[in-house]
N, C-alpha and C positions, 0 to 999 in steps of 0.2 A: 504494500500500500504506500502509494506516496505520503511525505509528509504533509500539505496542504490536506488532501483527504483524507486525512487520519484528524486533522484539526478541525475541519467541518464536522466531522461525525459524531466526536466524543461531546457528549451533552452534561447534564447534571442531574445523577438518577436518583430518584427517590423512591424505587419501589424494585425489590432485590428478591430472587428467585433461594429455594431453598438450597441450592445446589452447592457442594462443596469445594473447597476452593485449593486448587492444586498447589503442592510447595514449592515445583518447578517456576512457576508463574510469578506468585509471592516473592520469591526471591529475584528472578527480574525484575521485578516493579522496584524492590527497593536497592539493586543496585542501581536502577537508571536515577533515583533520589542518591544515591551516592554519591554517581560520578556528575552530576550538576556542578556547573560552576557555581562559584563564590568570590567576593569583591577579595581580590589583594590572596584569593588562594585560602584565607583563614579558615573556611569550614566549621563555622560556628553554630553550627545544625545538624541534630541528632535526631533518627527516628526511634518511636515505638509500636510496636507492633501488637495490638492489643486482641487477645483470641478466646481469649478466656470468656465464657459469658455472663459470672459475674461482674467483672470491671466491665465487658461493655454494656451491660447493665446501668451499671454504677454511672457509667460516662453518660446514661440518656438520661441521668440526674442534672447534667449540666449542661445538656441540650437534648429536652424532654422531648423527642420526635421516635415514636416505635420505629418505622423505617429503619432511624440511625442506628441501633443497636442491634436489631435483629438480622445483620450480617455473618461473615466467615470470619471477619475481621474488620477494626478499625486502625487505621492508621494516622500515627499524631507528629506534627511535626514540630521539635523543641529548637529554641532558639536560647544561645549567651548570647546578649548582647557585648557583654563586658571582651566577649574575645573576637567582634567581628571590629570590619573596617569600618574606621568615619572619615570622612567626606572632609576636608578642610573647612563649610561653612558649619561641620558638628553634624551631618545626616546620618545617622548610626544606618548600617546595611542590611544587618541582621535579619531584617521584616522582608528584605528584598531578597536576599538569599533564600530565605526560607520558604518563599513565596514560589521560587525557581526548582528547587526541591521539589512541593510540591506537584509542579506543571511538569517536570518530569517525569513523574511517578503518574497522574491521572492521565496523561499520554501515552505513556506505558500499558498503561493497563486497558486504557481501549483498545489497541494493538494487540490487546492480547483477546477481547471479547467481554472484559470485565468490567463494571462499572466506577463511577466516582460520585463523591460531592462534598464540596469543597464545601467545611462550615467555620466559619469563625466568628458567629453569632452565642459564643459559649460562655459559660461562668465561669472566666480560668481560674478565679480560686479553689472551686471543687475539681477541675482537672487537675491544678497542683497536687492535691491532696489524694485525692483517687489513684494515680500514677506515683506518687512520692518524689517528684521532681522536687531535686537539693534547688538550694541559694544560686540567685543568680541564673535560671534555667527556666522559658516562659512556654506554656505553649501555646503556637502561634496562630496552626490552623490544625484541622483533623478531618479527616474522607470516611466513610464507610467500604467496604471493598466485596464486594461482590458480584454473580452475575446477576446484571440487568433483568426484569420479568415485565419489563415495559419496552416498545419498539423505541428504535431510536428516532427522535423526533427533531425536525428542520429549527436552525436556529435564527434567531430574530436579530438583527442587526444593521447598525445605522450604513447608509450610504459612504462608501470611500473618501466621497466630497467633503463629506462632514467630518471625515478626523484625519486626514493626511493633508498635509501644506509642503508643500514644497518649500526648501529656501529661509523661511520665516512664515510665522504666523499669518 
């Protein structure tokens, strides 16, 4: 599959088959979150791989959607800021790194047949706590991972005209 059509395809699923999820695969997904770049190389992005179905239980505490935990797995993605790069005006990278991680990995796994969704509408203090993520260690965003039980569905978006400028704004 070409890269563009692998980018139009992959949507954001919210309704996941009960089918079980290979470790071949799994482990794809998260090295293509591995080998992602990162600002200055620092790699200030760590995943967890959440399988167990108490914790992912425990995590639909802090983003109460059955959907989300009723997975193979959820995948989280933690951010140090304190060891990524800033930006000389002080823009800490961390959120962007992490952000890239992620887009490699929900890429991944369309490629593979598998689904994503990307939430970061969550209570990261009951993530801290649910995960036991030390000092210093945020989580940034998290997917649910499984197969799709809904078709893939066309995406909505604006005109070329309205967000590429040539040259200057």
């Amino acid at each position: 599959m070409q890269c563009l059509d692998l980018i139009k395809q992959r949507f954001s699923v919210r309704s996941y088959s009960a089918a079980p999820l290979e470790e071949d695969k799994l482990a794809e997904i998260l090295e293509a979150g591995r080998m992602a770049p990162s600002a200055a190389n620092r790699q200030a992005c760590s995943l967890i791989v959440v399988r167990d179905e108490l914790r992912r239980r425990a995590l639909g505490e802090a983003y109460p959607r059955d959907w989300f935990w009723k997975v193979p797995a959820i995948l989280v993605v933690c951010i140090e800021p304190a060891r990524a790069w800033v930006r000389g005006d002080g823009k800490n990278y961390a959120d962007v790194d992490g952000a890239i991680v992620m887009d490699h990995m929900t890429l991944c796994a369309a490629s593979l047949g598998l689904g994503t969704c990307w939430i970061g509408a969550f209570d990261p203090g009951k993530v801290k706590r649910i995960l036991g993520l030390p000092e210093g260690v945020e989580p940034l965003v998290m997917t649910p991972l499984g197969y799709p039980a809904e078709p893939i569905r066309a995406k909505s978006r604006k005109p070329a005209s309205e967000v590429i400028h040539l040259n200057a704004w």
